[in-house]
VEXVEX-954181 format. One record per atom (N, C-alpha, C): x, y, z; atom name. Coordinates in steps of 0.1 Angstrom, whole numbers, plus 5000, padded with zeros to 4 digits. Atoms other than C-alpha are relative to their C-alpha. Layout:
! residues N
R  east  north    up  atom
R     X      Y     Z    CA
...
This chain:
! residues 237
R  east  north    up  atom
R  5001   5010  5011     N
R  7418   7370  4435    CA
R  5013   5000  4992     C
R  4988   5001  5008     N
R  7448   7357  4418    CA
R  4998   4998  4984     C
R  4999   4999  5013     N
R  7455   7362  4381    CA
R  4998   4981  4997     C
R  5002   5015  4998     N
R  7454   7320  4381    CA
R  4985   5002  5000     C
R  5012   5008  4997     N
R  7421   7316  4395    CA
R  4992   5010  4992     C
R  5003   4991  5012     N
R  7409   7347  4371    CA
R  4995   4991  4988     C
R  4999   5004  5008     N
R  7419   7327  4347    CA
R  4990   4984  4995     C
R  5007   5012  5000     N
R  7404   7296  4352    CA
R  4990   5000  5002     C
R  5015   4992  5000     N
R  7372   7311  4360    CA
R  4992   5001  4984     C
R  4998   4994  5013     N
R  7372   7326  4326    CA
R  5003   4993  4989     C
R  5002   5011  5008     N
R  7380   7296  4308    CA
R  4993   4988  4999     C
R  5010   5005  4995     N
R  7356   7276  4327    CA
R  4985   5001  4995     C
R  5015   4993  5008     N
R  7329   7296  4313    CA
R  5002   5002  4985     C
R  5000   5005  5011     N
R  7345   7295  4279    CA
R  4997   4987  4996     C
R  4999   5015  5003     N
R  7346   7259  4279    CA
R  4981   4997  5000     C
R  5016   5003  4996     N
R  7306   7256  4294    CA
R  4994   5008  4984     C
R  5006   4990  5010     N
R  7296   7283  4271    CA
R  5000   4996  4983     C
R  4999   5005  5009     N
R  7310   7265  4239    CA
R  4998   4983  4998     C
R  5004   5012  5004     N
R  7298   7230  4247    CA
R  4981   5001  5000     C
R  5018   4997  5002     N
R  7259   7247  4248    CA
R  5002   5005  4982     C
R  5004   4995  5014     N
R  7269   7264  4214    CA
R  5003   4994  4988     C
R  5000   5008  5010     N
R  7280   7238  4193    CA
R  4985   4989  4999     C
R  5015   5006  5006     N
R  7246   7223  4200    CA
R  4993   5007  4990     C
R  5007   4992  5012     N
R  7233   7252  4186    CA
R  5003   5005  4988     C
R  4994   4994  5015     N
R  7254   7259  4155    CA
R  4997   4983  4995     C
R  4997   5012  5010     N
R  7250   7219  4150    CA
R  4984   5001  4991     C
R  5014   5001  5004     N
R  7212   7227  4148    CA
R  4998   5012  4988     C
R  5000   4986  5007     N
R  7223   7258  4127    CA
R  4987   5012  5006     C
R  5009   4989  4994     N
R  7204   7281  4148    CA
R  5007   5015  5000     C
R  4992   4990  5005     N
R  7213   7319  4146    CA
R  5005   5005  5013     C
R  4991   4995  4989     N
R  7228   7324  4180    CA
R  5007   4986  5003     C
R  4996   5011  4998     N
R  7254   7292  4178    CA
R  5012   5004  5009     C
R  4989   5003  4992     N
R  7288   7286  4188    CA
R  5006   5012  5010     C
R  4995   4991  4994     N
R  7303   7319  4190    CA
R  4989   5012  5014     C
R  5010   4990  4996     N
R  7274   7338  4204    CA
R  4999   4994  5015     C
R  5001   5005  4985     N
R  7269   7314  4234    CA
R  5011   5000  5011     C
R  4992   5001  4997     N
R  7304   7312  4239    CA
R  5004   5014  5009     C
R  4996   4982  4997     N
R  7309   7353  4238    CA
R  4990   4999  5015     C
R  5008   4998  4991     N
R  7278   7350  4262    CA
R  5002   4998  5014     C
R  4997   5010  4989     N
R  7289   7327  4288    CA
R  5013   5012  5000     C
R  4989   4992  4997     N
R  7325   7345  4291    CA
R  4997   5016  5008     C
R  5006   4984  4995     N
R  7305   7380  4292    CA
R  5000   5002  5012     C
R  5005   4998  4986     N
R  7289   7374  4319    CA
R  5014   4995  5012     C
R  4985   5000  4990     N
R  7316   7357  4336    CA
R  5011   5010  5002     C
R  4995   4995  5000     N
R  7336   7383  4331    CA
R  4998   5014  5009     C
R  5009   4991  4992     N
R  7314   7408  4346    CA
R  5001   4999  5013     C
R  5005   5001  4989     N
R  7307   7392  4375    CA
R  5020   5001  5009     C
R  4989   4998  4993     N
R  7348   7389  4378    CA
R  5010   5011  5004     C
R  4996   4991  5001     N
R  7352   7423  4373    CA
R  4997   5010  5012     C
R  5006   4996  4985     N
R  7329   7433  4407    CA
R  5005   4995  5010     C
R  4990   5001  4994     N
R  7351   7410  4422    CA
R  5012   5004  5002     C
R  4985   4993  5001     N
R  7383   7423  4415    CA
R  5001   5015  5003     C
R  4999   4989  4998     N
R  7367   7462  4423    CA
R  4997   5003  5013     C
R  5007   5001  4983     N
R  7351   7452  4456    CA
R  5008   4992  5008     C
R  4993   5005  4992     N
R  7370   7426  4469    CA
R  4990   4991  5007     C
R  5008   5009  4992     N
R  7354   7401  4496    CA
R  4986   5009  5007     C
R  5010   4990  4991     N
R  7331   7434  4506    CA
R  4988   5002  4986     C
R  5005   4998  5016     N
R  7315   7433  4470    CA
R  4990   4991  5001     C
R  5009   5003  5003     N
R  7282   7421  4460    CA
R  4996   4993  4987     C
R  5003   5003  5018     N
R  7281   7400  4426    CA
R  4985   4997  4996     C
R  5017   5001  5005     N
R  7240   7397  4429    CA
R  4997   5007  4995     C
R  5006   4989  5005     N
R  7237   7429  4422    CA
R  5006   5004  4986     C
R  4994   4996  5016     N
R  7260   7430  4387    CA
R  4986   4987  4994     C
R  5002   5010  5007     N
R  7242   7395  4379    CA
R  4985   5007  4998     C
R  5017   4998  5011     N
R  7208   7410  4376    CA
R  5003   5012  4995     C
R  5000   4990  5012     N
R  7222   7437  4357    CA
R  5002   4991  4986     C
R  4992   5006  5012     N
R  7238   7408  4334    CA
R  4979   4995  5000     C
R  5014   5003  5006     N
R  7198   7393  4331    CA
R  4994   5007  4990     C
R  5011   4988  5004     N
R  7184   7426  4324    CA
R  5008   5000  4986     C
R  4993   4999  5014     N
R  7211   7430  4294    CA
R  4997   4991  4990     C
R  5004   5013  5013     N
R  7207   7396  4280    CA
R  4986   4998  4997     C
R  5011   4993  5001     N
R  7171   7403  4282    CA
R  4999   5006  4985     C
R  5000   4993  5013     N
R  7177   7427  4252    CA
R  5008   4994  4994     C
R  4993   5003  5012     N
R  7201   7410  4235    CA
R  4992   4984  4996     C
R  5013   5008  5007     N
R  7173   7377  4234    CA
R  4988   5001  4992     C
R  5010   4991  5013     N
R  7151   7402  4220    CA
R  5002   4997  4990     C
R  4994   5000  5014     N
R  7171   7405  4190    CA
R  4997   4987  4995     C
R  5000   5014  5005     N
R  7169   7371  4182    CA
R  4984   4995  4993     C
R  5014   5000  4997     N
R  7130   7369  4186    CA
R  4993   5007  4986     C
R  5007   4995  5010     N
R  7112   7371  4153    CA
R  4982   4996  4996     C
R  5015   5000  5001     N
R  7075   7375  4142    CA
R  4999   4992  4988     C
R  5005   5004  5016     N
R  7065   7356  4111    CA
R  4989   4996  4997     C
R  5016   4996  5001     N
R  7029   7358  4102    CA
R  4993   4996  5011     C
R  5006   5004  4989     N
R  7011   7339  4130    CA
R  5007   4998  5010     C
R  4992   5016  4993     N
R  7040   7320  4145    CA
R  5010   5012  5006     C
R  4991   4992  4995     N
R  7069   7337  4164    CA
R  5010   4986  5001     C
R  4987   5005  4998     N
R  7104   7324  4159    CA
R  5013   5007  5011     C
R  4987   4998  4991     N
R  7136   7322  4183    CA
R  4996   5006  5010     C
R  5001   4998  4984     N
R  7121   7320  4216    CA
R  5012   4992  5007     C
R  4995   5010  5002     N
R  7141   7290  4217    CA
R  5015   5000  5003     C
R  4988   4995  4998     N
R  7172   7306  4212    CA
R  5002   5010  5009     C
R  4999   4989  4989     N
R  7168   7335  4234    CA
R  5002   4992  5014     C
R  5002   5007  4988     N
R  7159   7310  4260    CA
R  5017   4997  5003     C
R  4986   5004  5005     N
R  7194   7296  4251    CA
R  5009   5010  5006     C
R  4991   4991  4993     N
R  7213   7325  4258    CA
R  5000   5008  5007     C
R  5004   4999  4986     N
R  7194   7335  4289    CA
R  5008   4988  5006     C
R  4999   5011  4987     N
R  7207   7302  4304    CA
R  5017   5001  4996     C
R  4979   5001  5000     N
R  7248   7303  4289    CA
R  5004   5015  5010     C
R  4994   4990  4986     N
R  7246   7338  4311    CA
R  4999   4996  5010     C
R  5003   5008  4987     N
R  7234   7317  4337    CA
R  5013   4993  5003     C
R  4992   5003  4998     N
R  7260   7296  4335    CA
R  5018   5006  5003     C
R  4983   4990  4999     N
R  7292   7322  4327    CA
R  4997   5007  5015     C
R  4995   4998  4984     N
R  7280   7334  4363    CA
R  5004   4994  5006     C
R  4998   5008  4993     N
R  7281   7311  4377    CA
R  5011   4997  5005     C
R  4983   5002  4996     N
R  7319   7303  4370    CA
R  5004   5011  5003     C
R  4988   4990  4995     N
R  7326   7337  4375    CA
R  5001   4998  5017     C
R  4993   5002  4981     N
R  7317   7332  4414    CA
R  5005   4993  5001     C
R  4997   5011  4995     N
R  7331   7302  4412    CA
R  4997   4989  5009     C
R  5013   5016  4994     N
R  7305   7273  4419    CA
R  5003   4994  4985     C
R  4997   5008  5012     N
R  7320   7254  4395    CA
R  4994   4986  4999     C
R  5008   5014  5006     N
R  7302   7222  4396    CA
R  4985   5003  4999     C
R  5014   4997  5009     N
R  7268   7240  4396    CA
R  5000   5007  4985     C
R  4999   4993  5014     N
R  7279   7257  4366    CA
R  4998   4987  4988     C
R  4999   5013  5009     N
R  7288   7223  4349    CA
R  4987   4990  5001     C
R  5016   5007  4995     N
R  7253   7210  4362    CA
R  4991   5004  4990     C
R  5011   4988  5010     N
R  7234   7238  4346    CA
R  5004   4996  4986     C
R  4998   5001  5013     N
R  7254   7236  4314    CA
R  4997   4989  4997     C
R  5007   5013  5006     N
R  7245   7199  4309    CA
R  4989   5001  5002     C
R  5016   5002  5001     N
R  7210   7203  4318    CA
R  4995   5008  4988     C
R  5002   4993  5013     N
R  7209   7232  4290    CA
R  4998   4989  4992     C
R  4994   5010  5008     N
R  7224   7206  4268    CA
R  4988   4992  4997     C
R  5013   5017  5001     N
R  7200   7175  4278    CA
R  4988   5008  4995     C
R  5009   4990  5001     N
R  7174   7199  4276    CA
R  5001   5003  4984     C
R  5004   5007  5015     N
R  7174   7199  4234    CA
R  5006   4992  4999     C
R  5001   5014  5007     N
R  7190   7168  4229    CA
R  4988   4992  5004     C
R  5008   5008  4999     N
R  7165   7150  4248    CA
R  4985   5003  4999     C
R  5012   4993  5003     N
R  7136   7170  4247    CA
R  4994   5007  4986     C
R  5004   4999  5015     N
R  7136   7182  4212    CA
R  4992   4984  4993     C
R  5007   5010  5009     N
R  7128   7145  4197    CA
R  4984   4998  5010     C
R  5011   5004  4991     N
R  7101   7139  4226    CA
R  4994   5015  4991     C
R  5007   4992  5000     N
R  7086   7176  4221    CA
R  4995   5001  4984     C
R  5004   5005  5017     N
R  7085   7167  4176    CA
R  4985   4994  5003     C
R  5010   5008  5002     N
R  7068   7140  4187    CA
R  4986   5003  5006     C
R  5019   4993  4989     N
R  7037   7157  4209    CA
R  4997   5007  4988     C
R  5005   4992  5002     N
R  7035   7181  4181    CA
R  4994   4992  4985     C
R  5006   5009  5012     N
R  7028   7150  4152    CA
R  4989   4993  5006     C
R  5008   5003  4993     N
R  7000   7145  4179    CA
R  4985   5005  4996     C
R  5011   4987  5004     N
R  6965   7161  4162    CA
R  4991   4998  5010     C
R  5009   4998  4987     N
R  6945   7175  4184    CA
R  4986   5007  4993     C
R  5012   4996  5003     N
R  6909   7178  4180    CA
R  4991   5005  5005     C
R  5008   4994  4992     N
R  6888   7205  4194    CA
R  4987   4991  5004     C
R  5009   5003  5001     N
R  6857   7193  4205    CA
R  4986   5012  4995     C
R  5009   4985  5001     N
R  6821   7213  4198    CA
R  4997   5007  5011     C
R  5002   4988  4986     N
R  6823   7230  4229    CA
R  5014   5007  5005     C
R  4983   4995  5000     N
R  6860   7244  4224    CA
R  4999   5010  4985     C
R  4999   4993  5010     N
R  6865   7276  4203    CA
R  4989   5007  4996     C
R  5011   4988  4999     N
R  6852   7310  4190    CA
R  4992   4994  4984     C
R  5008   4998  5011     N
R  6826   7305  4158    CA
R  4994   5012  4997     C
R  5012   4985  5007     N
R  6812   7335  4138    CA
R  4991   4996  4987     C
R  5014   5005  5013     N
R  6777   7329  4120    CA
R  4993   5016  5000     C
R  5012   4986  5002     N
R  6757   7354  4095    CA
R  4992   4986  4998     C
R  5011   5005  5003     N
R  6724   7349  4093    CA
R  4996   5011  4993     C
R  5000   4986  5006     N
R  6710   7369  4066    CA
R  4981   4993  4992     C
R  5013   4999  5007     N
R  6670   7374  4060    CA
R  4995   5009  4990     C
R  5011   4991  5011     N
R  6649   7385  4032    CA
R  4986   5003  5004     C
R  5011   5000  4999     N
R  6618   7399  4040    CA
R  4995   5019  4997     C
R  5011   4984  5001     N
R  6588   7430  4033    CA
R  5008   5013  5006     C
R  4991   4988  4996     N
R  6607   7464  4036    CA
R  4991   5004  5017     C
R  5008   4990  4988     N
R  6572   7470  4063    CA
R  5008   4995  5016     C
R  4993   5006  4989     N
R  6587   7440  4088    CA
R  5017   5002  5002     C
R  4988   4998  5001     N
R  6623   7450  4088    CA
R  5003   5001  5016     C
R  4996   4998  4984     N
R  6622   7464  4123    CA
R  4995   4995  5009     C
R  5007   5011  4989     N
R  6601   7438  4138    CA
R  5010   4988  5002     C
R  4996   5011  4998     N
R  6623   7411  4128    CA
R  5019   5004  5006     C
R  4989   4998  4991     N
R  6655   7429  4140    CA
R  4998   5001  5011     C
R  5002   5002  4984     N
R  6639   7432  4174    CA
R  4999   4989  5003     C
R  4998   5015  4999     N
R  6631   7396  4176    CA
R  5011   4990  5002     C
R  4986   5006  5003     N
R  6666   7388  4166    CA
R  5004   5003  5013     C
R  4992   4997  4991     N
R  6676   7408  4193    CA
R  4995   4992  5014     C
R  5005   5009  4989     N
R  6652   7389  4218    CA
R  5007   4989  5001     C
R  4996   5009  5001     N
R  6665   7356  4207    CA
R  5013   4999  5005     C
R  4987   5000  4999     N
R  6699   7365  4212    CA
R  5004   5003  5013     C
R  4996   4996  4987     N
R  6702   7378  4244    CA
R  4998   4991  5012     C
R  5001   5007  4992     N
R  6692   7351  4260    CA
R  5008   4987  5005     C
R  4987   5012  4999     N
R  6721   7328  4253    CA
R  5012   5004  5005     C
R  4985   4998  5000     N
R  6753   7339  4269    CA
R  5011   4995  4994     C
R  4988   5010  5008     N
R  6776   7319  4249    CA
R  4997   5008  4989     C
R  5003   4995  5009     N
R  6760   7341  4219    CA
R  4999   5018  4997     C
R  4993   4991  5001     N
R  6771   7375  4210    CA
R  5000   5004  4989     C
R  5003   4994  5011     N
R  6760   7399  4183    CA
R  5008   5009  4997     C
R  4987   4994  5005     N
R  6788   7415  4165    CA
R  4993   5010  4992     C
R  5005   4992  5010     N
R  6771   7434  4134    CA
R  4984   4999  4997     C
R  5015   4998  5005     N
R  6734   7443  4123    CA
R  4998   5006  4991     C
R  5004   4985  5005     N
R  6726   7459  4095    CA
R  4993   4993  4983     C
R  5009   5007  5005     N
R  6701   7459  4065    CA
R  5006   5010  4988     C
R  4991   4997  5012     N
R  6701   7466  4025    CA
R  4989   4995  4990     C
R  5011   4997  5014     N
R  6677   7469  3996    CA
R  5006   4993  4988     C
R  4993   5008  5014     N
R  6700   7452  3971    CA
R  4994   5009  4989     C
R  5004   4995  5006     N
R  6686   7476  3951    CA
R  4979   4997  4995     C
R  5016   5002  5002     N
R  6646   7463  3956    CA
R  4991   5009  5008     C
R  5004   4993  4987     N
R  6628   7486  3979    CA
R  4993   4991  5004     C
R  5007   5010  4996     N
R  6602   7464  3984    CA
R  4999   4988  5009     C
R  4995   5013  4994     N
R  6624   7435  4001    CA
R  5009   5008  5003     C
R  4984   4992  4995     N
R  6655   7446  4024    CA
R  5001   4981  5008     C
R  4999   5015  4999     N
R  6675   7420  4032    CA
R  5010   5003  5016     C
R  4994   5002  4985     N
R  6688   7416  4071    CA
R  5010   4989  5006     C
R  4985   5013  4992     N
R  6721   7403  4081    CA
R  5006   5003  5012     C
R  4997   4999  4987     N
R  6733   7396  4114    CA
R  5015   4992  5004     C
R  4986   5003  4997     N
R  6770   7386  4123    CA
R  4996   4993  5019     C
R  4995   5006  4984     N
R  6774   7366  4156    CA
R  5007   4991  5001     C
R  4983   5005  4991     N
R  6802   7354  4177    CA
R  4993   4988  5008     C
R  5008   5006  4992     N
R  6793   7324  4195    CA
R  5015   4988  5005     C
R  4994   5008  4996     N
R  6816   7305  4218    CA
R  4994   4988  5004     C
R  5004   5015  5003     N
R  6816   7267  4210    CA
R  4990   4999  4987     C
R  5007   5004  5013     N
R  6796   7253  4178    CA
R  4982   5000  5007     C
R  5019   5000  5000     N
R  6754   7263  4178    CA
R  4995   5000  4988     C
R  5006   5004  5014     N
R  6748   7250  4146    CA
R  4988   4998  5001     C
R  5017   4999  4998     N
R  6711   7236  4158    CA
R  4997   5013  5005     C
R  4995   4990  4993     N
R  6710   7266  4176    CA
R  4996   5011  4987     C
R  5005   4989  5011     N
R  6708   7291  4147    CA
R  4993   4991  4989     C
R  5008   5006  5010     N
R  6693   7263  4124    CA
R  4986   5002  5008     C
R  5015   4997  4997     N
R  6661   7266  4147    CA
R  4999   5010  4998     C
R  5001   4983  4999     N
R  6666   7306  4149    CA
R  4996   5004  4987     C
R  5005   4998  5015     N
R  6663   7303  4112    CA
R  4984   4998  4995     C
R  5011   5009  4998     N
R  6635   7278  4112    CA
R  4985   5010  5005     C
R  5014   4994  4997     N
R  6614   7304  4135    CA
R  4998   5015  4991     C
R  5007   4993  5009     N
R  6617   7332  4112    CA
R  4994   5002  4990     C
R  5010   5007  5013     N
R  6606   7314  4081    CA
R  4985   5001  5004     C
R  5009   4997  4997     N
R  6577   7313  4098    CA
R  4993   5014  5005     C
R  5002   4983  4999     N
R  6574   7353  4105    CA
R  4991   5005  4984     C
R  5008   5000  5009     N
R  6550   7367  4084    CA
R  5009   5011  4991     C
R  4991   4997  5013     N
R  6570   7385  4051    CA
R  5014   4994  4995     C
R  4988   5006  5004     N
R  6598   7367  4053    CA
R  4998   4989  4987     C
R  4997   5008  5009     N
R  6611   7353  4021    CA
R  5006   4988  4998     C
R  4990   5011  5005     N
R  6641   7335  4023    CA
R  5009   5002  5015     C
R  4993   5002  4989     N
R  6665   7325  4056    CA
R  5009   4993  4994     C
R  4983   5012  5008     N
R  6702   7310  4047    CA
R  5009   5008  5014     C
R  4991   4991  4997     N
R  6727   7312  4072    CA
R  5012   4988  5000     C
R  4985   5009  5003     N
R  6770   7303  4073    CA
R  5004   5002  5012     C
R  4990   4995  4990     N
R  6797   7297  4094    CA
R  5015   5007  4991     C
R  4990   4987  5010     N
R  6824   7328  4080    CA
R  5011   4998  5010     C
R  4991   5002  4993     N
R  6849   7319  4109    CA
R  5002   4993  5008     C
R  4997   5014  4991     N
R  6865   7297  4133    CA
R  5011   5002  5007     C
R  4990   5000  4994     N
R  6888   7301  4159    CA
R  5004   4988  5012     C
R  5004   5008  4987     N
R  6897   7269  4182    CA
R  5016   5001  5008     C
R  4993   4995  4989     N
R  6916   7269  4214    CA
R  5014   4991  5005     C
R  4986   5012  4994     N
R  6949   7247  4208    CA
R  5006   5012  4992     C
C-alpha cells in the first residue's frame, strides 16, 4: 500500500465521518462533529494499520470486530439512565455506524462506505420528523392490555376472620389472570372487628370481577363493611 492510497483512505473516512457529525452537532447531541469524525478515522485507521503489518496475507475482519467490540464501550458512555426513560441510545447507535463506515474506507470499498454514510444521514433527517410524528400518536390500551393491582379490604367479627380468608383464597384461584400478592389482617385497635385486606395483581381490568367478589362477601355472615380500589396500573405500550 502506497503512502497515496493511505492517504486517501484516511481522508475518505474523515470526510464520511464528518458529514454524519455535523448532523449530530446541528442537533446538538453529545457525540457531534468531532466525535464521529475521530470515530470514523479510528477505525479506518485501524483497519489500515493490519494492512500495512500483514500485507495481502492479513486479515482486516479480524481487527474490525475488535473495532465493534471497542466502540461497543465507548457507546456505553454515552448511554444515560434518567428516571424511567434512558437517553443516548440514539447516539451510540450513531457511532456504532461512523465505525462502520471508517472501515469500510479503510479496506477500501469506497462507494459502499459513501452508501452507508448517507443512509446514516437519511436515516435522521428523514426518519426523525416521521418517528415525532408516531410518537404525537396516543395510544390507548384497551381493558384487556396491562397489569392492575386491586385491595380489597374487609371488616368483619374477629370469630370469621379465617373463614373469610379462606374463601378469598377459593375465589381467587380460580381465575388465572388473578394473582394474590399480600394478605394480611389488623384490629385497628378494636378487637372485636379485624379488618382484612387483600392486594391483587390482575392482568387486564376485572373491575366487575372484584365488584361481585365484594358483593358476595357483604353477604357472609359478620361482615361489616367491603370497599375495594384500584392502587396501580401498569399498561403495555
Amino acid at each position: 500500500m502506497t503512502t497515496l492510497d493511505f492517504t486517501l483512505r484516511l481522508m475518505l473516512a474523515f470526510g464520511l465521518g464528518a458529514m454524519i457529525g455535523i448532523e449530530r452537532q446541528w442537533r446538538q447531541k453529545s457525540a457531534g462533529l468531532r466525535t464521529n469524525t475521530l470515530v470514523s478515522v479510528g477505525s479506518a485507521a485501524f483497519i489500515l494499520l493490519s494492512a500495512l503489518l500483514t500485507g495481502d496475507a492479513g486479515d482486516p475482519s479480524r481487527v474490525a470486530g475488535q473495532i465493534v467490540t471497542g466502540i461497543g464501550f465507548l457507546g456505553a458512555g454515552v448511554i444515560m439512565k434518567d428516571g424511567m426513560s434512558v437517553q443516548g441510545l440514539n447516539t451510540a447507535a450513531t457511532i456504532w455506524c461512523s465505525a462502520a463506515v471508517g472501515s469500510l474506507a479503510g479496506v477500501g470499498f469506497v462507494a459502499e462506505s459513501v452508501i452507508t454514510a448517507l443512509t446514516v444521514v437519511g436515516v435522521h433527517l428523514i426518519l426523525r420528523p416521521f418517528g415525532n410524528r408516531l410518537n404525537r400518536i396516543p395510544v390507548q390500551p384497551t381493558a384487556n392490555e396491562g397489569t392492575y393491582t386491586y385491595v380489597l379490604k374487609i371488616r368483619c367479627k374477629e370469630q370469621v376472620e379465617n373463614h373469610l380468608r379462606v374463601l378469598l383464597l377459593n375465589y381467587l384461584k380460580n381465575d388465572e389472570h388473578l394473582q394474590l400478592r399480600a394478605l394480611k389482617s389488623s384490629d385497628n385497635g378494636s378487637p372485636a372487628y379485624t379488618y382484612v385486606e387483600a392486594e391483587v395483581q390482575a392482568t387486564g381490568k376485572h373491575d366487575s370481577f372484584i365488584e361481585q367478589l365484594a358483593g358476595k362477601f357483604t353477604l357472609e355472615y359478620g361482615v361489616t363493611e367491603v370497599r375495594w380500589e384500584i392502587t396501580g396500573q401498569q399498561n403495555d405500550y
